[in-house]
C-alpha positions in Angstrom: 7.9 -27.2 11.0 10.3 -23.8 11.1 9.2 -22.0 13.4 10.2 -18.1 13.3 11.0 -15.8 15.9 9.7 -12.4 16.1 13.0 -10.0 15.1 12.8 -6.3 15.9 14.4 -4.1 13.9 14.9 -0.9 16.1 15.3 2.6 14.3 14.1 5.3 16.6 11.9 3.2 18.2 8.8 1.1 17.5 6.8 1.7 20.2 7.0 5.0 20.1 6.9 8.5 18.0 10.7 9.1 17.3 9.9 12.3 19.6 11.7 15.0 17.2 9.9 17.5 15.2 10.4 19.7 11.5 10.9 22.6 10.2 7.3 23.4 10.3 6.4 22.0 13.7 5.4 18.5 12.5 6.0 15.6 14.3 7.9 12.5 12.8 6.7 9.1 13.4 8.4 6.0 14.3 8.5 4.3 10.9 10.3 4.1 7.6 8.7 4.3 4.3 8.9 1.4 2.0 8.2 1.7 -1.4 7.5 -0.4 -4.1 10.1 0.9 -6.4 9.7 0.1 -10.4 12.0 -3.5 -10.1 13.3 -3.2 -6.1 12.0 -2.1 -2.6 13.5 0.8 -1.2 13.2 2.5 2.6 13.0 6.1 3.6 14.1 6.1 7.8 12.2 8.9 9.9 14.6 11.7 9.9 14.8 11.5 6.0 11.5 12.4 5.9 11.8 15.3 8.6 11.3 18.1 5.9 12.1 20.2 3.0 12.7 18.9 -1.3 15.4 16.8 -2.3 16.9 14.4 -4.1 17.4 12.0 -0.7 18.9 8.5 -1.6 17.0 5.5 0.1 18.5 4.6 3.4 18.5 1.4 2.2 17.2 -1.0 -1.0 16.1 -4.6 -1.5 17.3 -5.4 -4.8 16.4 -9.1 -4.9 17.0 -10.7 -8.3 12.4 -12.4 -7.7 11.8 -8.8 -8.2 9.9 -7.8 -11.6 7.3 -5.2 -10.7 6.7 -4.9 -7.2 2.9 -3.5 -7.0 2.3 -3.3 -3.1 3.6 -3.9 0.7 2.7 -5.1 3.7 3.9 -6.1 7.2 2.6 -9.2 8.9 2.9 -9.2 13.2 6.2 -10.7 13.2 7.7 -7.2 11.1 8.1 -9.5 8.2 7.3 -8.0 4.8 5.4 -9.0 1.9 5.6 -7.9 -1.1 2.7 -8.5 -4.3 4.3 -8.6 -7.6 2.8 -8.9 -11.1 5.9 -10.5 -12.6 7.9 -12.1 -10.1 10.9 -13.7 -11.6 10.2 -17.1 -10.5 12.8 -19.4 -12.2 13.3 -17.6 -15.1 9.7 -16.6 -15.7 7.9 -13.4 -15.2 4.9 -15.0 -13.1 2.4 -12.8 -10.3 3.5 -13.9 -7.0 3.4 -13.3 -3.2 6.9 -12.9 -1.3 8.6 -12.7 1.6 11.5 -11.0 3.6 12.0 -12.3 6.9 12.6 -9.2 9.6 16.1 -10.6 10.2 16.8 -10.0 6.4 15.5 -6.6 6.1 17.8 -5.8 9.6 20.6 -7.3 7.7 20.5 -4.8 4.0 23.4 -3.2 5.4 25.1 -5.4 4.7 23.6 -7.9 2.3 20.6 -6.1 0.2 20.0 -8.7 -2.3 18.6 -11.3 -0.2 16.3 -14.5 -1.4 12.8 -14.3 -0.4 12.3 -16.7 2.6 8.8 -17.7 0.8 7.1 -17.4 -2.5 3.7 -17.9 -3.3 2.2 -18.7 -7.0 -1.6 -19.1 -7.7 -3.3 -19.3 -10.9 -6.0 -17.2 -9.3 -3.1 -14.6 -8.4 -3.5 -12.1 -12.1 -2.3 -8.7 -11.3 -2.1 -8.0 -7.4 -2.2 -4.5 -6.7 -2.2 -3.5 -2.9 -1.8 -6.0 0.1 -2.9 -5.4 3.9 -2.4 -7.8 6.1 -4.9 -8.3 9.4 -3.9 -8.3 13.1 -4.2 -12.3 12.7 -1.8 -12.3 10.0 -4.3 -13.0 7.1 -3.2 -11.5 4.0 -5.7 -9.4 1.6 -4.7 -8.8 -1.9 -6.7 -6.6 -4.5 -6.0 -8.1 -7.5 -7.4 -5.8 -10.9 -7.9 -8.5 -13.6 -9.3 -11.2 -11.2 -11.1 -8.4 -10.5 -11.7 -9.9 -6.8 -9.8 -9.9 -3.0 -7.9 -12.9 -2.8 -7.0 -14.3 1.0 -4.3 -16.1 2.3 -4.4 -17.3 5.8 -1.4 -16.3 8.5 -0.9 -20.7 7.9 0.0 -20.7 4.3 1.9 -17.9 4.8 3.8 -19.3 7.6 5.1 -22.0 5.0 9.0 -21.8 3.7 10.2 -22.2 0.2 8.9 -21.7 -2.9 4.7 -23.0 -3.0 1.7 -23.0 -5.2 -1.2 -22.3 -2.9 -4.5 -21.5 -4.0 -6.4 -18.3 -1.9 -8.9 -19.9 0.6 -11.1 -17.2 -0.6 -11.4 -15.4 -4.4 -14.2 -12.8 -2.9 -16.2 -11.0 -6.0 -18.8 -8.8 -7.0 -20.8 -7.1 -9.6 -19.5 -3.7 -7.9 -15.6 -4.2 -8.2 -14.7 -2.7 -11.2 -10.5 -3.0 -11.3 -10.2 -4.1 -7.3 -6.5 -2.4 -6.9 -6.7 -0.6 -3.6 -7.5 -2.5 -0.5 -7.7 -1.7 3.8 -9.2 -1.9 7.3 -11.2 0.6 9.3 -11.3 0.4 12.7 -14.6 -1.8 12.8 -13.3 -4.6 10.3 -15.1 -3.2 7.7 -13.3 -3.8 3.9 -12.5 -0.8 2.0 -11.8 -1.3 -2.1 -10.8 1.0 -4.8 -11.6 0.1 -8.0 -9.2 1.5 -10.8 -11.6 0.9 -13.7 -11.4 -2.1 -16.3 -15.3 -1.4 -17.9 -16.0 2.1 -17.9 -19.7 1.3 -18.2 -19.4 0.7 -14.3 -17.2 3.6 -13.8 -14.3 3.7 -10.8 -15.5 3.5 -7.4 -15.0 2.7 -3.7 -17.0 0.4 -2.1 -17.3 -1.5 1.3 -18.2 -4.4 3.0 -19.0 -4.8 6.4 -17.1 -6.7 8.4 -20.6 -9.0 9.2 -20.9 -10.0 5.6 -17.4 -10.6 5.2 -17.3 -14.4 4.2 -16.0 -16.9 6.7 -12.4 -18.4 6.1 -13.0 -21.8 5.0 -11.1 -24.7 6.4 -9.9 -26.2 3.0 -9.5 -25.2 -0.8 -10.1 -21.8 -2.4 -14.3 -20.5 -1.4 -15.6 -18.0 -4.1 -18.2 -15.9 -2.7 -19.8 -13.5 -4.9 -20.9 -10.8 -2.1 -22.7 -7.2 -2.3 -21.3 -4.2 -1.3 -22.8 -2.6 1.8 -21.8 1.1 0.0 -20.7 2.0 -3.3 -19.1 5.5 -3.8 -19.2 6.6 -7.6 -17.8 9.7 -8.7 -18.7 13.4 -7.7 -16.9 16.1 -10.0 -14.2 14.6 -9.6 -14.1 12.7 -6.3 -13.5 8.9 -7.8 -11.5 9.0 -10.4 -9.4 6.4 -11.2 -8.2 5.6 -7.2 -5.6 3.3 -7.2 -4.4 2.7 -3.7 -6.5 2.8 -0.1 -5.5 4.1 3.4 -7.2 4.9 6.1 -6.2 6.8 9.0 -6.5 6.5 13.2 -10.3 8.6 12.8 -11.4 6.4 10.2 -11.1 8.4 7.3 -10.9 7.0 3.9 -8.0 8.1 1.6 -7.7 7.7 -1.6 -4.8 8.3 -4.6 -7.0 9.5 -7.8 -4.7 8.2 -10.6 -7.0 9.7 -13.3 -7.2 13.2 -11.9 -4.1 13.7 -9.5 -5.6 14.1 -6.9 -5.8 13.0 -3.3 -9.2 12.5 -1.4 -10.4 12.2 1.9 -13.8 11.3 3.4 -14.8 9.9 6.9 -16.0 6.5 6.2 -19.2 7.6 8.6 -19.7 9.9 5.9 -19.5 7.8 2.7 -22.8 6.8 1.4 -24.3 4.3 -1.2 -24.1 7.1 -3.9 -22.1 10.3 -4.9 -20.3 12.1 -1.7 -18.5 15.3 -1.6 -15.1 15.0 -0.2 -13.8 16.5 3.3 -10.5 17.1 2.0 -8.8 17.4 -1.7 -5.0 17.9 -2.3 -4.2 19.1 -5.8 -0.9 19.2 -7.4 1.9 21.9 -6.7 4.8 22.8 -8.8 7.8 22.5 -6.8 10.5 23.4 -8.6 9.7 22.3 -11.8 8.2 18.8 -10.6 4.5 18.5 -10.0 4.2 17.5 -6.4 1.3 14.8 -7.1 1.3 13.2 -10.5 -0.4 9.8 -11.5 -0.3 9.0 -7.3 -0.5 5.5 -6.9 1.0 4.6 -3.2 -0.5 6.1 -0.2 0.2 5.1 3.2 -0.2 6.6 6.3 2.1 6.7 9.7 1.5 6.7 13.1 1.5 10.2 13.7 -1.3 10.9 10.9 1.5 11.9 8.2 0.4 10.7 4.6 2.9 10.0 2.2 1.7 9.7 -1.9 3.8 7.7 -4.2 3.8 9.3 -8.0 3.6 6.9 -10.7 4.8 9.4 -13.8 7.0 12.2 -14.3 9.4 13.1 -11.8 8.1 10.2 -9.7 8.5 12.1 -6.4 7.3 10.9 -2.9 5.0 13.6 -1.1 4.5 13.8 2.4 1.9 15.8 4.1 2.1 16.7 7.1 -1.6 16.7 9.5 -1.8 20.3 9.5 -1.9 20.0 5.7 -4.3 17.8 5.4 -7.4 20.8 4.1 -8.8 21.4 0.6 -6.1 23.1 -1.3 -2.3 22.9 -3.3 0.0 22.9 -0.3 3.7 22.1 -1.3 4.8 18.9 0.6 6.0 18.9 4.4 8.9 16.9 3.0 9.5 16.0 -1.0 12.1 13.1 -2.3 12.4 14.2 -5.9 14.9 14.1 -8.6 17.9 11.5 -9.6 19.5 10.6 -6.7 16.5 9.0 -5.3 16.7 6.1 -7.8 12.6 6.1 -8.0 11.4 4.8 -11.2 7.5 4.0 -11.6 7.1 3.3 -8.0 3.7 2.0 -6.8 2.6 1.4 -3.7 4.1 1.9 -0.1 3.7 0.5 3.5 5.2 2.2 6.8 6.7 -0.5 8.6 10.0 -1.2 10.9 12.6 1.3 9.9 16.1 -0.4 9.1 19.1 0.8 11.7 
């Protein structure tokens, strides 16, 4: 067996907020942004996302030749990342697949940034993976839309090298997914899913499951529970519309990136109910310059210090981060705004702050 040894890739510090503050008296946190980035992975380190609009180039990209549309990012314990990918080129093929960079690799894109995944995962149940998370046991979760399910992957098939076929050891459904894209944790275990929409008979929605009636991890081949949701959230003038990604912050608020609408949402999952809820918070768009500050969001992460950061999917495909203070019902213009040419961004999807690259 290979075993691997925990790698850590110091930036300003992982342990720690990087201690220096904006412009506007917000704080930057200790990670970089990685973004899922149209056919590569690129990172944003902490002081390029201390403030103000511009057309900032990554600090550094993946450009792997597996990748063929990176969808979403996670981190596992160990600071290695995985990335979901609807058409992973996998010998030649376009194929969905799970993949992974080792933290000695991604410390390493200095100098070499087109590095083999150390493991690749195919599944015929994998369809179009949307948005990974990965638990403090080093499970993986994976939204997938057209399976229409959460597929998991225990920390042991992960841990294997090489290129696999490996079935999920759970295809989790139900009657109330609708277009499973976005997927996290709260604090209490609980599941959070966003459901893009596939029928629009059942509408796009949120809904959870508690972490009691999430099913057990069985010890051989692929389990397919079909499981009701403890809360479904449906739309509210404009509350649910079209969320593509999930993240949820340190108070247990639920945020959400309205494809349909443009819009970000915000609701603390105390709050959210088994029927339509009124949001705490909803960011709009803003013109900056001439680019629209939130359009088609996909991606939305959130770092240590409570700064969210929205991935745009369309148009200028700028990344947007708001600072805490911003975080209130309105249009603010973005804390800091990585928009035009020079940032290489094309259809990005989602994003993950993780260990930033020295």
């Amino acid at each position: 067996m290979v075993m691997r040894l925990p790698v850590f890739v110091i930036g300003c510090g992982l342990l720690a907020g990087c201690g220096f503050g904006t412009d506007d008296g917000r704080t930057v946190g200790s990670k970089g942004l990685w973004v899922a980035n149209g056919t590569n992975v690129v990172e944003y380190n902490p002081a390029q996302l201390a403030g103000g609009t511009a057309a900032t180039a990554p600090h550094v990209s993946i450009n792997s030749e597996v990748f063929g549309s990176p969808q979403g990012i996670a981190f596992d314990p160990m600071g290695n990342m995985w990335v979901v990918d609807t058409g992973a080129m996998i010998k030649g093929t376009p194929t969905p697949a799970l993949y992974e960079f080792s933290a000695a690799q991604l410390a390493a894109l200095a100098t070499d940034n087109s590095p083999d995944p150390v493991a690749i995962i195919t599944s015929a149940f994998i369809k179009t993976p949307h948005q990974i998370v990965i638990d403090p046991l080093g499970n993986a979760w994976i939204a997938d839309s057209t399976a229409n399910a959460v597929l998991t992957y225990t920390a042991a098939q992960l841990a294997q090298m090489g290129s696999n076929s490996i079935g999920p050891v759970l295809l989790i459904s139900s009657s109330q997914f609708n277009g499973a894209s976005g997927i996290a944790f709260d604090s209490s275990g609980d599941i959070w899913v966003s459901n893009i929409g596939t029928s629009t008979a059942a509408g796009t929605t949120l809904v959870k499951i508690a972490k009691a009636h999430i099913p057990a991890i069985p010890e051989m081949g692929t389990a397919t529970p079909q499981i009701v949701a403890d809360v479904t959230v449906s739309d509210a003038g404009g509350t649910v519309q079209g969320p593509w990604g999930l993240a949820i912050d340190a108070s247990d608020t639920v945020w959400w990136s309205n494809n349909a609408k443009s819009t970000v949402v915000a609701l603390p999952g105390a709050s959210l109910a088994t029927s339509t809820s009124v949001p705490s918070v909803t960011l709009s768009s803003a013109m900056v310059n001439t680019a629209a500050s939130l359009d088609q969001p996909h991606g939305i992460c959130i770092d240590d210090v409570g700064n969210v950061a929205v991935v745009n999917a369309n148009g200028s495909f700028g990344i947007a981060v708001f600072g805490p203070s911003q975080l209130t019902t309105g249009s603010p213009t973005p804390s800091t705004f990585v928009v035009g040419t020079a940032t290489t961004l094309n259809a990005p999807q989602g994003c993950a702050f993780g260990p930033p690259v020295k």
